[in-house]
C-alpha positions in Angstrom: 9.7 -60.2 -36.2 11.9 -60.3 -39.1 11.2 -58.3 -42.3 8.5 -56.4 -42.7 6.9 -56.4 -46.1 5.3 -53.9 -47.8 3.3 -53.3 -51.2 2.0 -50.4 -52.8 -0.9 -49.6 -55.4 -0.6 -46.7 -57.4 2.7 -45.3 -58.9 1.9 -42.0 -59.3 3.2 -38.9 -57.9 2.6 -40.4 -54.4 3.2 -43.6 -55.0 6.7 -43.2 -56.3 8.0 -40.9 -54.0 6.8 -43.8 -50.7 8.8 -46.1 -53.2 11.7 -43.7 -53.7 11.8 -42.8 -50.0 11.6 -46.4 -48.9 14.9 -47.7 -50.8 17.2 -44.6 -50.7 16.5 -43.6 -47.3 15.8 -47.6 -46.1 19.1 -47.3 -43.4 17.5 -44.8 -41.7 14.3 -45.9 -41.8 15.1 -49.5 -41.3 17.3 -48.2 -37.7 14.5 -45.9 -36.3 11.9 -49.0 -36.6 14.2 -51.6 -35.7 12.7 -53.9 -38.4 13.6 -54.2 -42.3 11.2 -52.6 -44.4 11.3 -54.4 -47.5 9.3 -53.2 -50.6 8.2 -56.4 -52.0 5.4 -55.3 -54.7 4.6 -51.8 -56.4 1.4 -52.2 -58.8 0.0 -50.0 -61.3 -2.1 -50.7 -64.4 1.1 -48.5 -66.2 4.5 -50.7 -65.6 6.0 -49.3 -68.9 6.3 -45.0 -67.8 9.3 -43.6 -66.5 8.9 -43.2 -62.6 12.5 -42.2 -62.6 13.4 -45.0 -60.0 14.8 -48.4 -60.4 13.2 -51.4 -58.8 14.0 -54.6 -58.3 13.0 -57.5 -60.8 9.3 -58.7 -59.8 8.7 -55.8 -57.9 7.0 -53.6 -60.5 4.1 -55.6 -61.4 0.4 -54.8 -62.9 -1.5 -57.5 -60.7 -3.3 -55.3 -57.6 -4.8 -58.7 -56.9 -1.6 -60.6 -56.6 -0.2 -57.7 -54.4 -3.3 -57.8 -52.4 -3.3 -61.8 -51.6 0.2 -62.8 -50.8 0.4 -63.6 -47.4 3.9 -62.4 -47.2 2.5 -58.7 -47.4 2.1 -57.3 -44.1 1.7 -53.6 -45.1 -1.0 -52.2 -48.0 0.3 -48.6 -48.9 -3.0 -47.3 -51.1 -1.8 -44.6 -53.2 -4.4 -44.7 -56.3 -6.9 -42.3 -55.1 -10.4 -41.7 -55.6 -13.5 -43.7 -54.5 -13.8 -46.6 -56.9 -11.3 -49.2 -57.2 -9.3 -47.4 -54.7 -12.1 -48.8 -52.1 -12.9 -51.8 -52.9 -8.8 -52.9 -53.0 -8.4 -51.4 -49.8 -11.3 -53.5 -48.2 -10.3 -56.7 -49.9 -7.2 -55.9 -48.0 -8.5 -55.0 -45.0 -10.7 -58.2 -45.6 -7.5 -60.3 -45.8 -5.8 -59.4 -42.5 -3.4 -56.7 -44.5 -2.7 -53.4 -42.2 -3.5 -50.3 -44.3 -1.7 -47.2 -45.0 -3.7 -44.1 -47.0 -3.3 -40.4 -48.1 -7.1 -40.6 -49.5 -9.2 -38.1 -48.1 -11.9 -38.2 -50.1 -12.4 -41.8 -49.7 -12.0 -41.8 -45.8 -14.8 -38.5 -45.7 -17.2 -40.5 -47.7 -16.7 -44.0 -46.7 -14.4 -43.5 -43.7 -17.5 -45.0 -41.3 -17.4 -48.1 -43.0 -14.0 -48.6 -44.3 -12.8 -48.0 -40.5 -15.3 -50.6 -39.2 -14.1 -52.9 -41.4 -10.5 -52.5 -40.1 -11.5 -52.6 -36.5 -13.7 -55.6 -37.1 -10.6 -57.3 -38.8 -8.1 -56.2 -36.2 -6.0 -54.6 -38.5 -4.8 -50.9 -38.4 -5.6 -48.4 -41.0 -3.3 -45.2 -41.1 -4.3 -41.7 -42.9 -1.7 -39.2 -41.4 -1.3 -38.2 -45.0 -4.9 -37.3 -45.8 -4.7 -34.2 -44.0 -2.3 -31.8 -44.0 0.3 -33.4 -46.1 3.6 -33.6 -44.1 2.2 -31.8 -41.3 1.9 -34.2 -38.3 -1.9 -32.9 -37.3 -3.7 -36.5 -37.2 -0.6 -38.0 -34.9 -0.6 -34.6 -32.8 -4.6 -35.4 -32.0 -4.6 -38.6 -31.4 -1.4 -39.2 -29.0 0.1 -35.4 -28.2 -3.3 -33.7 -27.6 -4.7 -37.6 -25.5 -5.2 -35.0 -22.5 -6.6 -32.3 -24.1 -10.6 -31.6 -25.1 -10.7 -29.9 -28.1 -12.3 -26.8 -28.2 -11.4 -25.6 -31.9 -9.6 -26.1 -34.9 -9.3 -23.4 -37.5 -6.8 -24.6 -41.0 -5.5 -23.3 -44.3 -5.7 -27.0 -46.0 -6.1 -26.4 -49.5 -2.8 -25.4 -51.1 -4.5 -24.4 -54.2 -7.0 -22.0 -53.2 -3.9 -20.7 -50.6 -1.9 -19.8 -53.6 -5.0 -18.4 -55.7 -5.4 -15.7 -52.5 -2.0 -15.1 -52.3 -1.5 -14.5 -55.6 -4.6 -11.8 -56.0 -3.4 -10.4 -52.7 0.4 -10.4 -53.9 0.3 -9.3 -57.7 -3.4 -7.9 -57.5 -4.3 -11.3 -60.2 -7.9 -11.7 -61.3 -9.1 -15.1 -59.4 -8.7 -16.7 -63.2 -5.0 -16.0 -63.8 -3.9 -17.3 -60.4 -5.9 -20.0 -61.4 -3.8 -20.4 -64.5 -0.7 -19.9 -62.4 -1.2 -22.2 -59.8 -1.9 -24.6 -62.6 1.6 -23.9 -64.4 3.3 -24.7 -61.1 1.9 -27.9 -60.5 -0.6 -26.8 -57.5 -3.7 -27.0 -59.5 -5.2 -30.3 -61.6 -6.3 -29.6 -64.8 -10.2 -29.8 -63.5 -9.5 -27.8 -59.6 -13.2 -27.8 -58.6 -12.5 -29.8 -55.4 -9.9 -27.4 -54.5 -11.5 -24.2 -55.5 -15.0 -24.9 -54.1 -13.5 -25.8 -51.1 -14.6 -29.3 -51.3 -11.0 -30.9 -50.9 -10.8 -28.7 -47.5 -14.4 -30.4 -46.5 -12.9 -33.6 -46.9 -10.0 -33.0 -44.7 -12.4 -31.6 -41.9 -14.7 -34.0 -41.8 -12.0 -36.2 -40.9 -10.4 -33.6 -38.4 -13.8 -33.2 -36.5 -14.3 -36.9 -36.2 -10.8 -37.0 -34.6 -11.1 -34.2 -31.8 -14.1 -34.6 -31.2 -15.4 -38.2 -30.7 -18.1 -38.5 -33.6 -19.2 -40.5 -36.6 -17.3 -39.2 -39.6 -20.2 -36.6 -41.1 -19.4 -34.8 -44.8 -22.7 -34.2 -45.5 -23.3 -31.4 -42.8 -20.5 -29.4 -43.6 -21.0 -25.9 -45.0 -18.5 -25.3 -48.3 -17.8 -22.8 -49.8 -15.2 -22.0 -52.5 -13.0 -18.8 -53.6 -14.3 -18.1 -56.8 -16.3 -15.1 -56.2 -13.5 -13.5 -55.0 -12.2 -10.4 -56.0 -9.3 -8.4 -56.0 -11.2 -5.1 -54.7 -12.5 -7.0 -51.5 -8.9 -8.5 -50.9 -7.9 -4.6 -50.7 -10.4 -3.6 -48.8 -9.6 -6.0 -46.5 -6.7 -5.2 -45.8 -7.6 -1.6 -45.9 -9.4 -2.8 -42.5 -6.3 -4.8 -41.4 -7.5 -8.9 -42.3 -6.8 -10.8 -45.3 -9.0 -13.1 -46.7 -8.4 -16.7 -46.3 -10.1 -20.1 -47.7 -10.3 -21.3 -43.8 -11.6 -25.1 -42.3 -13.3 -23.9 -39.1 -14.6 -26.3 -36.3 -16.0 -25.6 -33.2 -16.5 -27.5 -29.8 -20.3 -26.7 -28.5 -20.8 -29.9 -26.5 -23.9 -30.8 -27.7 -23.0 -30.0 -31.4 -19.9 -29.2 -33.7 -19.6 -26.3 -35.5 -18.2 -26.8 -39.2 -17.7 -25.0 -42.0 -15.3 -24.0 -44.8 -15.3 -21.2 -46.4 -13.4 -17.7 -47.2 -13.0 -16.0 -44.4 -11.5 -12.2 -43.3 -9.1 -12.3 -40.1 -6.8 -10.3 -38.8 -3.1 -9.8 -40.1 -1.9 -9.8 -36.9 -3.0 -13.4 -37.0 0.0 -16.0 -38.1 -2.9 -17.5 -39.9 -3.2 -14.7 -42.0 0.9 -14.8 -42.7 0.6 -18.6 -44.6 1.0 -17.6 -48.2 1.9 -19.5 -51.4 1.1 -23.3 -51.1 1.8 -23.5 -47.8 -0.8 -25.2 -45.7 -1.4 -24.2 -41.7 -3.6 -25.4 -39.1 -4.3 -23.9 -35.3 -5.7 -26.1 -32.6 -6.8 -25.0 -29.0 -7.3 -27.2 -26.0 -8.2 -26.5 -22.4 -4.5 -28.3 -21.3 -1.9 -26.4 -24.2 -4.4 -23.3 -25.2 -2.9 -22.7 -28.7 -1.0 -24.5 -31.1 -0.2 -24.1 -35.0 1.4 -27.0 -37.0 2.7 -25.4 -40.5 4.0 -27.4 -43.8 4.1 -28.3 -47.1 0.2 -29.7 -47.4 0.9 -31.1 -50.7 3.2 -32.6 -53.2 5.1 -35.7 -53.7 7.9 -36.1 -50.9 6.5 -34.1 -48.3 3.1 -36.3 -48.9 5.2 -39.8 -48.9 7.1 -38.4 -45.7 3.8 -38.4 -44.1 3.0 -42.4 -45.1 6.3 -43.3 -44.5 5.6 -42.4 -40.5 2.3 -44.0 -40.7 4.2 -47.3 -41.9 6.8 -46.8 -39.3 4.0 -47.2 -36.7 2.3 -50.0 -38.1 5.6 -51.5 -38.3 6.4 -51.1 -35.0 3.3 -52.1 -33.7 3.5 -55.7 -35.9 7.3 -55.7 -33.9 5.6 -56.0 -30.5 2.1 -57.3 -31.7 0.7 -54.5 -30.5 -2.0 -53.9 -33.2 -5.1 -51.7 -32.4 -2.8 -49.7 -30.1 -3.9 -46.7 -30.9 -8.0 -46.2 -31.5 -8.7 -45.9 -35.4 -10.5 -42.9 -35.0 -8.6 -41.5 -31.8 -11.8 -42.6 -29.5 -12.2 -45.6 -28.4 -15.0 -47.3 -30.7 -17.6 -48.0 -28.3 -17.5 -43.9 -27.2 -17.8 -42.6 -30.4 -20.9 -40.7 -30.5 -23.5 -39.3 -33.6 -22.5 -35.6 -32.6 -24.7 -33.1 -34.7 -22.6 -30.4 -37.1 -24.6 -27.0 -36.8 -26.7 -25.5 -39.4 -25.0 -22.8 -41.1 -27.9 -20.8 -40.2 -27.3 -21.4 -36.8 -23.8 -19.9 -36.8 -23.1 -16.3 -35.5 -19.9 -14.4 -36.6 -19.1 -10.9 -37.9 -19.5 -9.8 -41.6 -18.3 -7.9 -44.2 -21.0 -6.6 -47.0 -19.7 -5.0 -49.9 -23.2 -3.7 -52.0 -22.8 -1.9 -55.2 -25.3 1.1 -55.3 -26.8 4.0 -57.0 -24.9 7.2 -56.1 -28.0 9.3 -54.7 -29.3 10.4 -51.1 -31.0 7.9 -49.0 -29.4 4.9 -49.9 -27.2 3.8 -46.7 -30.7 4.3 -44.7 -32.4 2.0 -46.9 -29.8 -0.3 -46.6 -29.1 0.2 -43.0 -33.1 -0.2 -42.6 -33.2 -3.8 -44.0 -30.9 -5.1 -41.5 -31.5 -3.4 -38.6 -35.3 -5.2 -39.1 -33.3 -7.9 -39.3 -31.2 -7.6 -35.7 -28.2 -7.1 -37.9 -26.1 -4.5 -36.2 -23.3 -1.9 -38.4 -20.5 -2.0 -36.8 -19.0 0.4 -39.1 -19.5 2.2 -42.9 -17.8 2.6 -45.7 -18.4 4.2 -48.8 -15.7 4.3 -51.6 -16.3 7.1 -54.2 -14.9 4.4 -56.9 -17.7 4.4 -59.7 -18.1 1.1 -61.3 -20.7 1.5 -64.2 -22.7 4.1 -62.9 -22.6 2.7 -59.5 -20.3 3.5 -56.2 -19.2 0.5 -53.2 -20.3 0.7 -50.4 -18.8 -1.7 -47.3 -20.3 -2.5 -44.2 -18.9 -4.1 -41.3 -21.3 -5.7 -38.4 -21.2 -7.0 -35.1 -22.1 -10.6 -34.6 -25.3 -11.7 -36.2 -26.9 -15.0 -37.4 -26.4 -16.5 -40.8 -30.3 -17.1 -41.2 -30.5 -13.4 -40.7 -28.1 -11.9 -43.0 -29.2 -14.5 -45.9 -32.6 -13.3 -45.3 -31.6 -9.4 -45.4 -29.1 -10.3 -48.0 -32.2 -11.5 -50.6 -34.7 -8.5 -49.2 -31.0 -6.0 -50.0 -30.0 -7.5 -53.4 -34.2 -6.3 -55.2 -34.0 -3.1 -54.1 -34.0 -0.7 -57.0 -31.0 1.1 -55.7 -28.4 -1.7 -55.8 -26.7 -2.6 -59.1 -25.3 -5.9 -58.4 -26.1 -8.9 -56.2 -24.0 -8.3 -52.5 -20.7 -9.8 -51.6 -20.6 -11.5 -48.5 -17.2 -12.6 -46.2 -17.6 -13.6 -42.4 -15.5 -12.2 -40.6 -13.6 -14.7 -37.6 -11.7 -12.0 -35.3 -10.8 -14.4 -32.3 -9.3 -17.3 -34.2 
């Protein structure tokens, strides 16, 4: 096969940096696939900003359709993100035989299910190494290192944002707002970061992961989220008082007849590399019954480290098209017809340790009031501690418990947070000490 041709929609920050990478690294590219990878079309509704790259006359056009249905174009790199137009380009180009490449995570979590039907029933392959994990290889490590291996968990710091925001408070002792602010200045926070702060970006990346390791239907809608903003600096000190740090963690677990998934902060252990990630920096563990243990770390964001990842999802392709070896590799690591409609655990089903942080009236009886509820409960103290820090009248007190069910604490949590000797509605952090 000659020249391999290759268009992209979307020059933004991802966009241009695939462009960028493609022409000034295109030797080495180009000798590592064995094939020319020529960029024929880049289309964006903006032709007349400064990308800070040079193309080609005719390349830089503002025609998604024309881009889409030349025949010449082997390769569809969708960079424009979102749901919208961003799907319905990506199946007309699935529709017309084009091989796709995508960072979109949100769009794969939400419409994954069909827009990877489509592919398969098109015989075309769609590629999303990028959608998780930015330059770290985790999608490509599951479905061709880890071919031998049944999953058994997956535990990942995916959000770069929120990694920053709890780094920051942990660091420098920041209220959650100014390392907000600061993670904004630097370029790792949009101007509206609710996906990222609520944990909702992270949901998106392991719905996809799940489906991945574990042979199932791509499933959003059962995973627990929760974000970072209720954290505080006082519980990120005592913390680590304790010895964990707190961590905005993607958590999956292999039960057989269900998946455990949830996201959410989370307190582990700072003898745990996990715990050691800081700043933007993303990280992800996997364990499987044939390598036990394994951590992939990276940049999980950003422009370069983000078009690194397409650019080895386009090699692929591109060596696949070389050998007409399309489908080679299943879409969703599984082979279709084994992909089952695997159940994702109630939160209320999960069992884990916890941390409780109540704030209380400073007078005799109140741990046994406290320690009442949840023992009627089956909640079990695993140890006490009570801080003789007044705030407004009232004093902390911190509790951490053996395992117990979520149903249980939510219940005890509610019957706690009325009783006339607490000030303030209870934090809760799980606690995950075998990660």
């Amino acid at each position: 096969m000659g020249d391999i041709n290759i268009g992209i929609l979307g020059c933004g920050t991802v966009g241009t940096g695939v462009a960028k990478l493609l022409m000034e690294n295109s030797d080495i590219i180009n000798a590592r696939v064995g094939s020319k990878l020529h960029l024929k079309y880049v289309a964006d509704i903006d032709t007349k900003t400064d990308r800070g790259i040079t193309f080609e006359k005719g390349v830089f056009i503002d025609d998604a359709a024309k881009l889409i249905n030349d025949p010449d174009i082997d390769i569809v790199v969708e960079t424009i993100g979102g749901e919208g137009i961003a799907k319905k380009l990506m199946l007309d180009a699935i529709n017309n035989g084009k091989h796709v490449v995508t960072a979109n995570k949100a769009l794969l979590a939400k419409h994954g299910n069909e827009v990877l039907g489509a592919a398969a029933e098109n015989g075309v392959d769609l590629a999303y190494e990028a959608s998780v994990g930015g330059c770290m290889p985790i999608i490509k490590s599951i479905r061709e290192s880890l071919v031998g291996n049944r999953i058994e968990s997956m535990t990942g710091i995916l959000n770069g944002t929120c990694n920053y925001i709890l780094s920051k408070i942990t660091d420098d002792g920041s209220e959650f707002e100014t390392a907000l602010k600061g993670a904004q200045k630097n370029g790792y926070a949009e101007a509206d970061p609710t996906l990222d702060i609520e944990g909702f970006d992270t949901a998106h990346k392991l719905a996809i992961l799940i489906s991945l390791a574990y042979g199932m239907n791509i499933n959003l809608d059962d995973i627990y989220v929760e974000g970072v903003t209720k954290i505080t600096p006082m519980d990120i000190d005592l913390a680590s008082q304790f010895g964990y740090k707190i961590k905005l963690l993607a958590i999956s677990k292999n039960l057989e007849d269900a998946v455990e998934a949830r996201v959410h902060p989370t307190m582990i252990p700072c003898n745990n590399l996990l715990s050691n990630v800081n700043g933007s920096l993303n990280a992800i563990t996997v364990t499987g019954d044939a390598v036990g243990d394994m951590m992939l770390y990276g940049h999980g964001a950003g422009m370069m480290p983000t078009a690194s990842a397409i650019i080895s999802d386009i090699a692929d392709i591109a060596r696949n098209l070389k050998h007409n070896a399309t489908g080679r590799i299943p879409l969703l690591s599984f082979q279709q017809k084994k992909i089952k409609s695997i159940p994702i655990l109630p939160i209320d089903e999960t069992r884990t340790n916890y941390y409780f942080r109540f704030f209380v009236k400073d007078q005799p009886g109140v741990l046994s009031r406290i320690a009442g509820v949840l023992g009627n409960n089956d909640i079990s103290i695993q140890s006490v501690h009570q801080k003789g820090r007044k705030s407004g009248g009232s004093v902390p007190i911190v509790m951490l418990t053996h395992k117990a069910k979520e149903a249980s604490v939510k219940i005890a949590m509610a019957e706690i947070e009325v009783l006339d000797i607490v000030s303030d509605k209870p934090m809760l952090i799980r606690i995950e000490d075998e990660i």
